[in-house]
Every structure is written in structure tokens, then in C-alpha cells.
C-alpha positions as semicolon CSV with decimal commas, in nm:
position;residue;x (nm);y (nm);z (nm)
1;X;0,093;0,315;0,661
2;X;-0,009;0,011;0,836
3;X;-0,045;-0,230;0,536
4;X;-0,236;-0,483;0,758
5;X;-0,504;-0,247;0,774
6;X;-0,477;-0,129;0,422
7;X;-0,422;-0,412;0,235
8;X;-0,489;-0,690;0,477
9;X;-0,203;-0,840;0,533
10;X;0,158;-0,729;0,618
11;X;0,312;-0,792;0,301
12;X;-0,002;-0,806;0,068
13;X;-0,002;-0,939;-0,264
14;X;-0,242;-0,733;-0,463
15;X;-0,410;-0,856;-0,773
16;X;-0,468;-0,696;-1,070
17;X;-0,826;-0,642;-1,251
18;X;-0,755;-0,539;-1,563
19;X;-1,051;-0,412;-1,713
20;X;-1,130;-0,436;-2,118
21;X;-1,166;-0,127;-2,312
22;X;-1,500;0,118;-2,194
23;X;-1,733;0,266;-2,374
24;X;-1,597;0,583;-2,559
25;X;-1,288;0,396;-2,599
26;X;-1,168;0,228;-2,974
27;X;-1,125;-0,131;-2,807
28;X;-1,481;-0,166;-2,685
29;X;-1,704;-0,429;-2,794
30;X;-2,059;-0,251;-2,917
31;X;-2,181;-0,610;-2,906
32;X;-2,126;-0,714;-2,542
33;X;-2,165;-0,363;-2,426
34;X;-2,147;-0,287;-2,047
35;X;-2,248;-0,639;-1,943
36;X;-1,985;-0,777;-2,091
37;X;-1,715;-0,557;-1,914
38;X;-1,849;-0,646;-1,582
39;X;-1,876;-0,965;-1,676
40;X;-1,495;-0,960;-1,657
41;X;-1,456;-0,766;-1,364
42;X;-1,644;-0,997;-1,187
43;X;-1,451;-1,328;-1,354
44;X;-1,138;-1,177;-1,274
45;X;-1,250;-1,082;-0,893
46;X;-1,373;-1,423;-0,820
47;X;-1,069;-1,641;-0,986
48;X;-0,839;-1,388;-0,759
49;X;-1,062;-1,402;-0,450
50;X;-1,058;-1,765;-0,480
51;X;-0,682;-1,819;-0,518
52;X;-0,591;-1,622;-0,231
53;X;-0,465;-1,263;-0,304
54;X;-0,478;-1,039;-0,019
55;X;-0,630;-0,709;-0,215
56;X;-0,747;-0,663;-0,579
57;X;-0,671;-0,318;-0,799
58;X;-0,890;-0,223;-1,071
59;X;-0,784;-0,041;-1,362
60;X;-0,872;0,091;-1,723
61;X;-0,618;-0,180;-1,855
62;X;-0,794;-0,169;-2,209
63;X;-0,862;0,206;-2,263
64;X;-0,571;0,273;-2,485
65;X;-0,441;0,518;-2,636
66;X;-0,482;0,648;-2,261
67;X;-0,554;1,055;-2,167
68;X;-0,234;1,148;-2,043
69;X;-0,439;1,326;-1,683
70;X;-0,802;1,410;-1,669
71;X;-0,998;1,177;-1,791
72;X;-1,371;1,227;-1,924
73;X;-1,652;1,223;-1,714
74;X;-1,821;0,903;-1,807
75;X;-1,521;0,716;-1,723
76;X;-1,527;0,784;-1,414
77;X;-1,886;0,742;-1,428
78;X;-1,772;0,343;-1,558
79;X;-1,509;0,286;-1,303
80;X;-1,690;0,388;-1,060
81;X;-1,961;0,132;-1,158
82;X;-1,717;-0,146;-1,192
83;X;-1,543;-0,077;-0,896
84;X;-1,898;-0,122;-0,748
85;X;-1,905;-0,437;-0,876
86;X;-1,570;-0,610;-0,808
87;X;-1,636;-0,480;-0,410
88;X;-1,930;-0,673;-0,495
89;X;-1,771;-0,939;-0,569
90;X;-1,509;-0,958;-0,262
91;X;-1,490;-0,933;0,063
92;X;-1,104;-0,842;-0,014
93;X;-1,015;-0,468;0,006
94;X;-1,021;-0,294;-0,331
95;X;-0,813;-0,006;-0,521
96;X;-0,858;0,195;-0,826
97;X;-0,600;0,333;-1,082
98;X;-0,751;0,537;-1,331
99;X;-0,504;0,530;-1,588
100;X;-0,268;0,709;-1,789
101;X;-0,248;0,946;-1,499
102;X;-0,570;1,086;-1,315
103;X;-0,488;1,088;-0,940
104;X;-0,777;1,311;-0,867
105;X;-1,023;1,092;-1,064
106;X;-0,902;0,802;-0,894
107;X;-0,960;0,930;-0,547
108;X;-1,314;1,042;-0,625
109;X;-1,379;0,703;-0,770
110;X;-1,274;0,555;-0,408
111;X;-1,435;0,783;-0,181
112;X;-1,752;0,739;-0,387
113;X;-1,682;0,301;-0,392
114;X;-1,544;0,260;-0,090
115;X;-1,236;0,139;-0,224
116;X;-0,899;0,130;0,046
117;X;-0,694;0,260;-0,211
118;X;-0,546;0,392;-0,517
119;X;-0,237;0,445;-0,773
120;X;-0,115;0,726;-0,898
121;X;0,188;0,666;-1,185
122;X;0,277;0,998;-1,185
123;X;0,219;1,169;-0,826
124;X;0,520;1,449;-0,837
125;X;0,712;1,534;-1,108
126;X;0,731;1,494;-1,514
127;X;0,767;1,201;-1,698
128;X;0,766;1,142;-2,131
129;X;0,573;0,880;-2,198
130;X;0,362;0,781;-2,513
131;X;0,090;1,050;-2,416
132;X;0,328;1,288;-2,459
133;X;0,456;1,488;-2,150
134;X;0,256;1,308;-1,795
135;X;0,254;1,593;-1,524
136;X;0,235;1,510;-1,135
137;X;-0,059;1,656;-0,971
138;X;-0,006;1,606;-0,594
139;X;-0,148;1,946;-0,511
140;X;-0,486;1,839;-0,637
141;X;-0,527;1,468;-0,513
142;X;-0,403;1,521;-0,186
143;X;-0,620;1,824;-0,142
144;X;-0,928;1,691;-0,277
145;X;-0,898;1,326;-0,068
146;X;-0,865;1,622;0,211
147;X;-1,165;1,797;0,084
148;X;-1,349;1,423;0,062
149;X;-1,226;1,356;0,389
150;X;-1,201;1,007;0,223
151;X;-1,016;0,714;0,398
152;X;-0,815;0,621;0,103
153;X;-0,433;0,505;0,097
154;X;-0,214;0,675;-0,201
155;X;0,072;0,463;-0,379
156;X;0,276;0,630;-0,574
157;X;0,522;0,544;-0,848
158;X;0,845;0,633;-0,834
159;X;0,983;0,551;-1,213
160;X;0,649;0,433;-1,369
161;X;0,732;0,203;-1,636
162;X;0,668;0,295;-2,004
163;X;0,796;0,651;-1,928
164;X;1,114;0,823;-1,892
165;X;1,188;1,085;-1,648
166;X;1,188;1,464;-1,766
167;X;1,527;1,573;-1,705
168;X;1,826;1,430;-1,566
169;X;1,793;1,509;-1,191
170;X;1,775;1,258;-0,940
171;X;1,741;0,849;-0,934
172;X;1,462;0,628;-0,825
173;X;1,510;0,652;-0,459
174;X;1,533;1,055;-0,476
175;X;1,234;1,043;-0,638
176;X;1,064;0,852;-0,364
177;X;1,178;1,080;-0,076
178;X;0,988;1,377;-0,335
179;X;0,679;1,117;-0,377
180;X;0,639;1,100;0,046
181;X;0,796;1,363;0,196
182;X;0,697;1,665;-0,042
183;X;0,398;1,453;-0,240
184;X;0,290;1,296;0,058
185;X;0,238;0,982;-0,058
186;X;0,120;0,664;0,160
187;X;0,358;0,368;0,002
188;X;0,559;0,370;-0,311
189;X;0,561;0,152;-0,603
190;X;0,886;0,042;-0,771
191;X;0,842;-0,140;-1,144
192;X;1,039;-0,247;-1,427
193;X;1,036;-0,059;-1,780
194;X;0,734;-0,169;-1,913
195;X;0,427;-0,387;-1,772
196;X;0,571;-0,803;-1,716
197;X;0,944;-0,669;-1,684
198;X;1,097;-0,707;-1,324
199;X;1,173;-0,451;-1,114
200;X;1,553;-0,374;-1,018
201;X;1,566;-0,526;-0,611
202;X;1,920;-0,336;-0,583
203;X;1,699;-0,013;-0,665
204;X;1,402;-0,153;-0,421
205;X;1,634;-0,233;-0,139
206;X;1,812;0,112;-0,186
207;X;1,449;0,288;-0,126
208;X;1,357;0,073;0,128
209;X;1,662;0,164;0,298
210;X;1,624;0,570;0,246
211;X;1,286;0,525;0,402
212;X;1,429;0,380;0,755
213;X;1,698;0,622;0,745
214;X;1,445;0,927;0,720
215;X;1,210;0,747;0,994
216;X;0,929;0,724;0,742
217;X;0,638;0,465;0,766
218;X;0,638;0,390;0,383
219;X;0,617;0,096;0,264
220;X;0,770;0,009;-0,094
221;X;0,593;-0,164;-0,297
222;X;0,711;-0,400;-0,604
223;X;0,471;-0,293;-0,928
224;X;0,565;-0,533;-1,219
225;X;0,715;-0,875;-1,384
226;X;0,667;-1,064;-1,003
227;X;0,604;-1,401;-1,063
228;X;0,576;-1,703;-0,867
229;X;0,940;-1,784;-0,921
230;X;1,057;-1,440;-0,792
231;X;0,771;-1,297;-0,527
232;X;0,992;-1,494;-0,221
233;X;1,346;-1,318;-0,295
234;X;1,093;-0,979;-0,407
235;X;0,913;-1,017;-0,042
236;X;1,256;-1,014;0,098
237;X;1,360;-0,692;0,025
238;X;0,944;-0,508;-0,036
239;X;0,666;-0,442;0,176
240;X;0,428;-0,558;-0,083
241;X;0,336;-0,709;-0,460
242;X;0,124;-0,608;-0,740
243;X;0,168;-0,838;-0,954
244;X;-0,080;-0,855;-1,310
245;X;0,056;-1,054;-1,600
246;X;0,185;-1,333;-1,413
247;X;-0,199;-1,460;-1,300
248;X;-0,354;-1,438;-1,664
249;X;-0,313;-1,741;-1,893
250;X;-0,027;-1,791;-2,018
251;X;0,146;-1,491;-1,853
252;X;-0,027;-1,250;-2,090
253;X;-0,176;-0,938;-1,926
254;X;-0,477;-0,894;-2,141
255;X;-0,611;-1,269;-2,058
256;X;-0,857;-1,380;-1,804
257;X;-0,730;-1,459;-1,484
258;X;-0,575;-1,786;-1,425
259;X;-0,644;-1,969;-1,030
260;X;-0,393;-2,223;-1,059
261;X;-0,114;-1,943;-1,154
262;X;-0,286;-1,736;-0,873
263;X;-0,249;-2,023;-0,597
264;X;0,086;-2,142;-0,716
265;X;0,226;-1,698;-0,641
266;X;0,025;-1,668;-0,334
267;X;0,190;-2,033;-0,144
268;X;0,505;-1,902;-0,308
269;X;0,466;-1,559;-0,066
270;X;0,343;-1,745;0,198
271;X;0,653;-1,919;0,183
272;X;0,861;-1,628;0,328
273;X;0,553;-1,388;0,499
């Protein structure tokens, strides 16, 4: 994957749009409605725009308890909306992850938007997480971005944090080569346990490493608890950031974003890119 292209720039950092709770779900507000959600979206989009992140992801941040795969119609209905909007919004390319685990959903959402890309947490294998057992579905979002013939990027994780793997086979970095060479993932994406906790570089060097000994163009991404102490030693050793909590006020994911805490990350990557 050429992440200038993707992501537009060669070691992106990629914002997070974490969307309140949508309609259907038990954290939505009856009062603001829809306008208030993209309300949000578009706050969020702007303060990131404005303090410099190279790409923005949108996701259903609020719409816990999640559906462990499929989820209903009418949110992708809503995310596709919203993702309307933030594109809207920004002249920055956009991605979608449609969370607890629809790959499939998430590609239709892009091809439909637009959008350069999307995550998938779960793209091959089984993980336990608080949905109960999360099932890879390669077979069907590969095949139906095919079937689209969509232009959209897949990034994959490879331990997705809040889940443990099924089994005791393999570590992180066996579970990339299954993500790309079998799942046929774009780019990887390498967290910590749980959303705001830092990723293991030892483990993120390690993949980067089994990647240029199998020749592949991958690049591995860094998907949680970045911050604008740590994205220059992270940007050593990974192609890329997504970084969430660390923009919102006071470092708390479900907060508006914050542009001075956006600025202060993005001149600490430009510092080594």
C-alpha cells in the first residue's frame, strides 16, 4: 500500500471521530436527535482538520453494548450519512470502522461515501471479547469490496484490544502474516489492551520486521495510547498513527476534540517524518 496515496502522507497520523451513540442505540439523546450527532461529527472534523492530521476515521464510538458482526440496517443507513458529512467537512481522506466487528458493513459504507478506507478489528480469526465470541470474516469483505469494485484500503488488527485471542496458537506478528497474506489485508494495526493503553513497539518492530522479510508492502500501523509524548519514538519503528483519546480534552476518549492537543501530536510527528 502506498500510504501517501491512501492516507496522504507517508507516515499519516489519522484522527479519530468518535461518534456519540445512534439512534436505536441506549446512549442516544431523543432530545438532540440526528442533528445533534452530526453536529459532532462535524466539530470533531473541523478541530482535527484544523490542527493538522493527515486522515480522519469515523466510528460508532458511542453505540455500546456493540453487535459483535452484522450490524442493523439503519446503522449503516447513519454511518453512511455521517460519513457524508465529515467528507463534507474535509478535504482530508476519510475511513470508516463500523464497530464491534462488521467488515462487510464497513466497506459498503465506503464504496457508497467515498471514503479511502476502513478497519476491520477482527479480519481473520477468533477473538473473546465482551460480545461474546468476534469471528473474522475475510471471505466476505474482501469479496464484496471485489464485487463493489470499490477503491477502498483494508487495515486490519492484529490483537484488537479489549479481546483475547481464541486459542493459544500463534503471537501478534503470526497473526499479521494470516491478516495479509491469507486475509489479504492492506496495512495492519497494532494496539494496546484496551482503547488509551500503548501499544508494545518490541511487538510493532517485530511485525514490521516479518513484513520486509516476506517482501510484503504492508505497512503497520500503531492503533492506541499514542500521544504527543510518544508518536516520535512510535513513528520510528510504524508506518502510521491512529491515535483517539489523546486529542479529546483532557485525554478522555468520549470528549470533544481538543486543537491545541491536536497541534501539539501532529509538530511532535513532524518532528521525525
Amino acid at each position: 500500500m502506498d500510504t501517501e496515496a491512501v492516507f496522504g502522507a507517508e507516515r499519516p497520523v489519522v484522527g479519530m471521530v468518535h461518534l456519540p451513540a445512534l439512534p436505536g442505540a441506549p446512549g442516544y439523546d431523543d432530545a438532540g436527535g440526528r442533528e445533534a450527532v452530526h453536529a459532532a461529527a462535524r466539530r470533531d472534523t473541523r478541530r482535527l482538520d484544523a490542527g493538522g492530521v493527515d486522515a480522519l476515521m469515523i466510528e460508532n464510538f458511542g453505540d455500546a453494548p456493540f453487535y459483535p458482526d452484522s450490524v442493523p440496517r439503519h446503522v449503516v443507513a447513519e454511518l453512511t450519512a455521517l460519513v457524508g458529512t465529515v467528507r463534507a467537512a474535509t478535504d482530508r481522506p476519510v475511513g470508516v470502522n463500523v464497530l464491534r466487528n462488521d467488515g462487510p458493513g464497513a466497506v459498503a459504507v465506503a464504496a457508497a461515501t467515498g471514503a479511502a478506507f476502513v478497519r476491520v478489528n477482527v479480519h481473520v480469526g477468533a477473538r473473546v471479547a465482551d460480545q461474546g465470541l468476534v469471528e473474522g470474516r475475510a471471505h466476505e469483505t474482501m469479496r464484496l469490496r471485489d464485487r463493489l469494485d470499490a477503491d477502498v484500503c483494508v487495515l486490519a488488527d492484529v490483537d484488537v484490544k479489549h479481546s483475547t485471542p481464541l486459542g493459544s496458537g500463534g503471537s501478534a506478528v503470526d497473526r499479521l502474516g494470516e491478516a495479509t497474506e491469507r486475509g489479504l489485508a492492506d496495512g495492519v494495526i497494532v494496539t494496546g489492551a484496551g482503547t488509551g493503553q500503548a501499544a508494545d513497539l518490541g511487538t510493532v518492530r517485530q511485525a514490521a520486521a516479518v513484513r520486509d522479510d516476506a517482501g510484503l508492502d504492508t505497512p503497520v500501523f500503531v492503533g492506541s495510547g499514542v500521544t504527543a509524548e510518544t508518536v516520535g519514538e512510535t513513528l520510528a519503528v510504524a508506518d502510521g498513527v491512529v491515535v483517539g483519546s489523546a486529542l479529546k480534552m483532557a485525554g478522555d476518549a468520549s470528549n470533544p476534540v481538543s486543537v491545541e492537543r491536536v497541534e501539539r501530536l501532529v509538530a511532535a510527528a513532524d518532528g521525525v517524518r
